[in-house]
TORLO-887253 format. One record per residue: x, y, z of N, C-alpha, C in turn; residue in three letters. Coordinates in pm, whole numbers, plus 50000, padded with zeros to 5 digits. Example, Ala and Ser with C-alpha at 12.3 -4.5 7.8 and 13.67 -1.06 7.14 Angstrom:
2
513194943150780512304955050780513204967050780ALA/512854977550708513674989450714512905000350787SER/
***
This chain:
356
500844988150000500005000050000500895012650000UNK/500415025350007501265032349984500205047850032UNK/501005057950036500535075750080500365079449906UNK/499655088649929499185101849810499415114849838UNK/499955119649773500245136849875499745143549694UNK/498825153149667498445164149605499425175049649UNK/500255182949620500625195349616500505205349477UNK/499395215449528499085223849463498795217049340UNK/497455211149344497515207549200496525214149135UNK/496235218949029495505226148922495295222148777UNK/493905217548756493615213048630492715228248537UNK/492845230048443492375240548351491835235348207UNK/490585239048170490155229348044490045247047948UNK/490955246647871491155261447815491355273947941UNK/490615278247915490865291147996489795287648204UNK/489205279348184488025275648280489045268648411UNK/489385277048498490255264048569489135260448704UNK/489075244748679488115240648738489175230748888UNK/489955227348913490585227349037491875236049018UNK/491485241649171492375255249161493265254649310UNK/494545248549310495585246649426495185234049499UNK/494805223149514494375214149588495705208149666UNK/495785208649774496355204449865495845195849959UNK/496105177649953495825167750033497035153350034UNK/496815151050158497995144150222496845128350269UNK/497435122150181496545105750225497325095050273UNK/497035089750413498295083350460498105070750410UNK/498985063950430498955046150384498125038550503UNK/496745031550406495865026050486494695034450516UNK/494765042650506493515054550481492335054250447UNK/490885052650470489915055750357489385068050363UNK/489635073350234489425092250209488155091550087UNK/487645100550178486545101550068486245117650043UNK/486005116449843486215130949780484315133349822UNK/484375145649848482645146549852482255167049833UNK/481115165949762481045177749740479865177749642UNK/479105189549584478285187049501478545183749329UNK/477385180049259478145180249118478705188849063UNK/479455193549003480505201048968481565204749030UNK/481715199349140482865201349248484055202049189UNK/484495194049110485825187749075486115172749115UNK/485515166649220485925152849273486235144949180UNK/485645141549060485355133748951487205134748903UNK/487415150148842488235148248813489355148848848UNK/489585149449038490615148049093491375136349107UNK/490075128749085490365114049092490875110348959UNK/490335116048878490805109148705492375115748740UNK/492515130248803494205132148777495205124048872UNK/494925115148959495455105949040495575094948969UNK/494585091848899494865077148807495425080948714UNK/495855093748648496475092648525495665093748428UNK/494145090048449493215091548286493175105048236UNK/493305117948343493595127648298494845140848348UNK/495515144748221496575151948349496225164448373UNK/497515167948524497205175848585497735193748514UNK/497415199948511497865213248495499185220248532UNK/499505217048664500565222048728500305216048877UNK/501315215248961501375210749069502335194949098UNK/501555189349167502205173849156501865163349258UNK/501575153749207500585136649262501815128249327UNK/502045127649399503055112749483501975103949497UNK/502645087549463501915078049508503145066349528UNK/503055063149701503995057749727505585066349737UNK/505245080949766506935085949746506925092449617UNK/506535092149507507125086849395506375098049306UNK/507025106449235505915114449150505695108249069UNK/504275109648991503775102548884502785110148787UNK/503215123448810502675137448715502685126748551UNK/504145121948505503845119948380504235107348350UNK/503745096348448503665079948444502145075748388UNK/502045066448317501025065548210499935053848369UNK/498915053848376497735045448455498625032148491UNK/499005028648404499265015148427500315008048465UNK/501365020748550502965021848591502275030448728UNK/501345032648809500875039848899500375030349040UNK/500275016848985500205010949102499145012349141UNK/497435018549053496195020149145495225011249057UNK/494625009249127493074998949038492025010049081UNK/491165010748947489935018948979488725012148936UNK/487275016749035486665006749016485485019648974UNK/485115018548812484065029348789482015029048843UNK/481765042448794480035040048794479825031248728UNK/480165027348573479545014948507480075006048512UNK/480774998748610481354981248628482144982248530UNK/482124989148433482774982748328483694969648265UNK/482074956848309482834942348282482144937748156UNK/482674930448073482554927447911481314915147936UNK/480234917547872479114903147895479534894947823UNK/480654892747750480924878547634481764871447785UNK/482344875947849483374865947935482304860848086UNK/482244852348110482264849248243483074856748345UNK/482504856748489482654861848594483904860548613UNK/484944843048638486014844348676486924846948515UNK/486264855648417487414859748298487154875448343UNK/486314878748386486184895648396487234897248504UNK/487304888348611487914890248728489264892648661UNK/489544876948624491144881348530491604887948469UNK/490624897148412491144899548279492264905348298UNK/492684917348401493854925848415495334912648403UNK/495254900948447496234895348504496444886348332UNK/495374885348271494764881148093496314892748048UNK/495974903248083496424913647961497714912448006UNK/498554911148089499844908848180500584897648189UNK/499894887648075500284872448094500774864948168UNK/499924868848310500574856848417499954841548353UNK/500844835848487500584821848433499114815648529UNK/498474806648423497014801348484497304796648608UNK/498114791148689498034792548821497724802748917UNK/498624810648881498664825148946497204831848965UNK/496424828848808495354838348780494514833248848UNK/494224814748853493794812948946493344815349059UNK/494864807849151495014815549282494114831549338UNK/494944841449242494324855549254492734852049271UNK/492204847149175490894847149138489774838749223UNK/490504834249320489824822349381489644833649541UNK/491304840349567491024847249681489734858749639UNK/490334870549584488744877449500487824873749539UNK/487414857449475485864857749494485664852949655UNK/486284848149711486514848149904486344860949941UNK/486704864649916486694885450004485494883049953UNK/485064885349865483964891749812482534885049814UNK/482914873649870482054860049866480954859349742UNK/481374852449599480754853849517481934843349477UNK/482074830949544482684822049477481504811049395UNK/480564814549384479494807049350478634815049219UNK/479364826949178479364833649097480384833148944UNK/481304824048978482364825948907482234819548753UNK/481144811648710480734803948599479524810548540UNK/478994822248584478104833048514478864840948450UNK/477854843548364477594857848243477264871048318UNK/477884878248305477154890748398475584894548360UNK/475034890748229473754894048260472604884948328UNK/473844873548427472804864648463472814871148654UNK/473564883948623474184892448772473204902648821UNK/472574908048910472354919248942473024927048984UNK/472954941848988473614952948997474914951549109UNK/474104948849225475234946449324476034933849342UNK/475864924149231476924909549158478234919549069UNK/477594925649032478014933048897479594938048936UNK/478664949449020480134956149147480974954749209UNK/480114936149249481554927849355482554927449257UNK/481774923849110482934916748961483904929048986UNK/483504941448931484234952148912485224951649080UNK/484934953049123485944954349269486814943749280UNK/486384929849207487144915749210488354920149128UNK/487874925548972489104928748880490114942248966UNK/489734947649050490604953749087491764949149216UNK/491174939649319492014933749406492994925849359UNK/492644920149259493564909849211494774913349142UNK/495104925849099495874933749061497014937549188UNK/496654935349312497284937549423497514955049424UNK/497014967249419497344978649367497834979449477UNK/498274994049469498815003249563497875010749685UNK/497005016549582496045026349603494715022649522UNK/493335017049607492285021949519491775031549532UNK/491215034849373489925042949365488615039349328UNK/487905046049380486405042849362485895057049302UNK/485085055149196484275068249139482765067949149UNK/482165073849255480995071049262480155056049201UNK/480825046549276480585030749267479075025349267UNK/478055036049371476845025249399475585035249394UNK/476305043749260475225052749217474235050649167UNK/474505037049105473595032148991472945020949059UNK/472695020549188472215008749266470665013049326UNK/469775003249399468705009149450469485011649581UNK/468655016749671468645024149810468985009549882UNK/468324997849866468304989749970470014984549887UNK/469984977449794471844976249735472784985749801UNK/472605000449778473145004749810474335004249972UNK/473075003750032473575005450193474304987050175UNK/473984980750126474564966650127475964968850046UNK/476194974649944477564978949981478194988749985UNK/477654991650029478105005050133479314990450268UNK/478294982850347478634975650478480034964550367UNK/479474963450226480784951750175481744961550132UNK/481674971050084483044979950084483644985750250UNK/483264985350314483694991050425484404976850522UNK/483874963650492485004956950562485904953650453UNK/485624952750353486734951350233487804962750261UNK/487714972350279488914980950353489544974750473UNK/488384968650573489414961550701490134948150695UNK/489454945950560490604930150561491694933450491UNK/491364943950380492684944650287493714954650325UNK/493414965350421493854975550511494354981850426UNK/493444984450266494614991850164494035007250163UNK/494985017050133494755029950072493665030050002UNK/492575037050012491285035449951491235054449951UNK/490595059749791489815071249802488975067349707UNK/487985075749755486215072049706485505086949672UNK/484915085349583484535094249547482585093749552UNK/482335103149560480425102649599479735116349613UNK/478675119249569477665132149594477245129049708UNK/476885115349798476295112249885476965116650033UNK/476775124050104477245122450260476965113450288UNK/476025105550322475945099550381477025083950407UNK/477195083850267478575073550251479685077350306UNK/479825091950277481045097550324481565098850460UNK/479985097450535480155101150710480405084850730UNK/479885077150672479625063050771481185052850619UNK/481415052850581482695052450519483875059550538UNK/484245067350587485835072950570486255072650680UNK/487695073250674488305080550806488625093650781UNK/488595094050655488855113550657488435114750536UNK/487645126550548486705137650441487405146250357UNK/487305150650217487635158350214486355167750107UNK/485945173350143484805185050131485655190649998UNK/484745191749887485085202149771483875208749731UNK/484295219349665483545235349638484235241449569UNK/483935241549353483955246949303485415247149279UNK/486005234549302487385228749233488735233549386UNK/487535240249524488745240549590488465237449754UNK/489195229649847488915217449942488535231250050UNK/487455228750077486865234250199487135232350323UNK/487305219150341487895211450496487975200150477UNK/489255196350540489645181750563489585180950692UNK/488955165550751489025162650832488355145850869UNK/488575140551001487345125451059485965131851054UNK/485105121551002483585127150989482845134451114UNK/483335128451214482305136251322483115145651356UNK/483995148451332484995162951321484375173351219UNK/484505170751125483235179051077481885181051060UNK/481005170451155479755174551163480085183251275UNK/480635183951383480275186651491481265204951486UNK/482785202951419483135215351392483395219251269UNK/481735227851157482375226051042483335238851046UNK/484005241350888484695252950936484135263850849UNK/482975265550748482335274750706481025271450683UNK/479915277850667478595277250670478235264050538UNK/479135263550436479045252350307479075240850393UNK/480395238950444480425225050485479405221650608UNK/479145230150698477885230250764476625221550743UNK/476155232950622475035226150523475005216150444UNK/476535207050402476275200750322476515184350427UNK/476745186050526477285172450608475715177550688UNK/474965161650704474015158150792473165161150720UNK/471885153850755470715152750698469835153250799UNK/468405157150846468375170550698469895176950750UNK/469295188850689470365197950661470395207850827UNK/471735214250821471495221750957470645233450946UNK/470145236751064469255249351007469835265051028UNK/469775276250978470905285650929469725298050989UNK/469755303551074469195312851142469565323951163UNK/468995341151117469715352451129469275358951262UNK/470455362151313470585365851468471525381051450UNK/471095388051554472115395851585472625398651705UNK/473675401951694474825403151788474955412451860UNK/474415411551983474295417152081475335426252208UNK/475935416052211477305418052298478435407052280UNK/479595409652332480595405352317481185404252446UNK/482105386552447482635387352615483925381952597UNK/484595377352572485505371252555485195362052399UNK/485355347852432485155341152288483825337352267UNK/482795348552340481275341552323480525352352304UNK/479395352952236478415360652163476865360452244UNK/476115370652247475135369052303474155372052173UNK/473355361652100472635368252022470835367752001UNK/470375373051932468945371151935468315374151803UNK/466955372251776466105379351691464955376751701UNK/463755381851600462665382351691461845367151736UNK/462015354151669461705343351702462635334051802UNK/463545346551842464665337251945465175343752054UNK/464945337652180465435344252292466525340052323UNK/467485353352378468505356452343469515344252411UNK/470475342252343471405330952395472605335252418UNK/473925326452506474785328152444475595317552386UNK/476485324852315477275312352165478545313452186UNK/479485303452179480595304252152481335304552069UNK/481705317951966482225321551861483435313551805UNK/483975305451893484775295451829486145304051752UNK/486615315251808487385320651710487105326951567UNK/485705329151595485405336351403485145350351490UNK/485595359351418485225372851421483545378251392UNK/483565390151514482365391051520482005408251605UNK/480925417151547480825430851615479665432951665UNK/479535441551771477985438651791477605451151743UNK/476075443951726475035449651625475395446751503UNK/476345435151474476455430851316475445418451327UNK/474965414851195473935401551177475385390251163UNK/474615377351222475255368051219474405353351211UNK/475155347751130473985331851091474345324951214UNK/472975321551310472845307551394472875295651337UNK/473965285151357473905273251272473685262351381UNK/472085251751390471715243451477471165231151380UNK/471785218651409471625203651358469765203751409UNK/468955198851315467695192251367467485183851492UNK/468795177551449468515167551590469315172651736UNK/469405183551727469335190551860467985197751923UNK/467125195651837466365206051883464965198751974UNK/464785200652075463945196952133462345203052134UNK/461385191452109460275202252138459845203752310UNK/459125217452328458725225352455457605226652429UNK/456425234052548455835242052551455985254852492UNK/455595262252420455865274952328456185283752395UNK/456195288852530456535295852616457775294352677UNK/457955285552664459425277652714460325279252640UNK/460445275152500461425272952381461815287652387UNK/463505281652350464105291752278463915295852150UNK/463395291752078462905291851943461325288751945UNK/460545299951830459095300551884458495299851731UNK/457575294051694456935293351556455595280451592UNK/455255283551394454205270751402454535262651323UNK/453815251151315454495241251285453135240251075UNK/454155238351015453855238350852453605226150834UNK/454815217450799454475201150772455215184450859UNK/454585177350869455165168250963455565156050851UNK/456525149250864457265135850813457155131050890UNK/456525115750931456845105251029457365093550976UNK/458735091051038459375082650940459505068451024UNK/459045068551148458945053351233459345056551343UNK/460935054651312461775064351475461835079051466UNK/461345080551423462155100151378460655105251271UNK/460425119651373459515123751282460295136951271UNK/459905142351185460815156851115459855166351062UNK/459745177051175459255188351164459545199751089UNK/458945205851016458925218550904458125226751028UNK/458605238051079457985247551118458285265851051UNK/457305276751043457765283551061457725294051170UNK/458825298951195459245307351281458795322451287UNK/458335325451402458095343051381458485352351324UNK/459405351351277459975359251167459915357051040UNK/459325343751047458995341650886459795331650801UNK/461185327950881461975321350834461455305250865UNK/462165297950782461175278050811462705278050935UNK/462795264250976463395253251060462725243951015UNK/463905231251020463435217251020463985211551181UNK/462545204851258463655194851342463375178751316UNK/464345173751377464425159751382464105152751496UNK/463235150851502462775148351668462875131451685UNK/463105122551745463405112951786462315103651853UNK/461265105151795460125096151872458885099651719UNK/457515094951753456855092651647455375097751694UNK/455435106451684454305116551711453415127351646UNK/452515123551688451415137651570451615150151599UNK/451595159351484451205174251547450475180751440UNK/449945184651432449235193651366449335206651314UNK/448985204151207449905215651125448805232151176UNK/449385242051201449185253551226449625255951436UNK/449715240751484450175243351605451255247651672UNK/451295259951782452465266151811453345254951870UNK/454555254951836455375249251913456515258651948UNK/457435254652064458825257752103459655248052110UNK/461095251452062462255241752064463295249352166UNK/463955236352206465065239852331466345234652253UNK/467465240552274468725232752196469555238052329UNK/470685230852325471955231752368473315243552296UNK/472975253552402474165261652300475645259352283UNK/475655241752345477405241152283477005231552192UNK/475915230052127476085225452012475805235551874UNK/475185249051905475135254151812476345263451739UNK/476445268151625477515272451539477205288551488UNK/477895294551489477865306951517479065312251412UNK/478205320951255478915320351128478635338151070UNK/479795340351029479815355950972478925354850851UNK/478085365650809477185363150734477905362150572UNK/479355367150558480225365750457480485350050419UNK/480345345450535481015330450538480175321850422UNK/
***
């Protein structure tokens, strides 16, 4: 296995430069996952790591070793795409081979390889099918089989289980994630999904518009993002983004309010802040408790209810006019036009310059 270090790297398609300085350090044994919305760049940070596309300026180590202008197949990585890309004329254990086919090992070897593969992957009972005798998530183990057997350095994954249903999905989601603990290899993954990204990685790396927002362990950045983007884009729902103003100032904590919120105080966490300037309240759904309306720190009515079994998820709006979503943790009616109040914890809430 082996490290990845990005320094300053920059891709430009004519004049459009769509990653602009990327700086990331991936240790050996790692699983890093690229995440961000579509157009981020992830897609093609990953193509400039494998070599399918080059980089602009800067420079890719893999293993030590620059590999700015080493062709895919002198790089030491297996990538496993959105479309499987396995051939339906060959059987399962020829798709598996094929890399070791094009490399002319000897039929023992390919064997061997091919026998462990379908063990990890448990689809040794797969190996005498046609892929169209496969479903989607057969399909994927194939594609992930042709890549272990290669022994790489470093995999990649490009948004792998996009093309899967919801229930596949989360199924491998759980077979890629011990497939990292048996093979303990360098893994980066690429996905629109958080949710893969929080319950898959050991470290995040957040992109926006070709440039890394925050790196960090997932509950490191739910819990401290470092700008209002990454905020909103880690956790589901989404956090809720509340305009407050700033009242006073004490040291590293803020006292703020507005008219659907009695006044709190926040701990500014080191972001700059003046009073009587507006400032965004940033609070997770599932902090928010419901009250008596008199009680809550937060005061509105309630718009629409989701009851999802364990978790019902409230749409309210707030006296000022602005919505909140909460996430409430039990399975209960309410009725839409009824006042409610929510209670939160102010060391969990986030406290953001309205520039941010």
């Amino acid at each position: 296995m082996a490290t990845v270090k990005l320094k300053n790297v920059t891709k430009s398609f004519g004049t459009t430069e769509v990653i602009k300085g990327v700086d990331i350090d991936i240790e050996d044994g790692e699983f890093v996952v690229f995440v961000g919305p579509s157009g981020c760049g992830k897609s093609t940070l990953l193509r400039m790591i494998s070599g399918l596309e080059d980089i602009t300026s800067g420079t890719i180590e893999i293993g030590g070793v620059v590999v700015n202008d080493l062709p895919p197949k002198e790089r030491g990585i297996a990538m496993v795409f959105q479309t499987y890309g396995i051939f339906p004329h060959m059987t399962v254990r020829e798709n598996v081979a094929f890399g070791l086919t094009i490399n002319k090992a000897d039929k023992q070897t390919k064997e061997a390889k091919v026998q462990e593969a379908a063990r990890i992957l448990q689809m040794e009972h797969l190996l005498d099918r046609r892929p169209s005798q496969l479903s989607g998530g057969q399909r994927q183990r194939v594609a992930i089989g042709r890549a272990i057997v290669r022994d790489p350095k470093v995999f990649l994954f490009d948004e792998p289980l996009s093309n899967l249903d919801a229930a596949l999905r989360m199924d491998m989601r759980l077979e890629i994630g011990k497939l990292h603990q048996k093979l303990a290899a360098t893994m980066i993954y690429v996905t629109h999904d958080q949710v893969e990204a929080m319950t898959l990685a050991d470290k995040i790396v957040v992109l926006k518009d070709g440039k890394v927002m925050q790196v960090g362990a997932p509950m490191e950045l739910y819990h401290e993002p470092a700008n209002l983007f990454v905020a909103g884009f880690l956790g589901a729902p989404s956090m809720n983004f509340i305009r407050v103003t700033v009242e006073a100032l004490d040291g590293g904590e803020a006292r703020v309010t507005n008219k659907a919120l009695d006044p709190i105080v926040v701990d500014t966490r080191g972001r700059p802040f003046a009073v009587g300037q507006e400032a965004i309240l940033g609070v997770r759904p599932q902090y928010l408790h419901p009250v008596p309306d008199a009680e809550g720190k937060l005061h509105g009515k309630i718009t629409v209810t989701e009851r999802l079994g364990a978790e019902t998820v409230v749409e309210v709006t707030l006296e000022d006019g602005e919505p909140l979503i909460a996430a409430l943790s039990e399975d209960r009616i309410y009725q839409s036009g009824e006042k409610i109040g929510f209670d939160f914890d102010t060391g969990h809430a986030q406290l953001f310059p309205p520039e941010d």
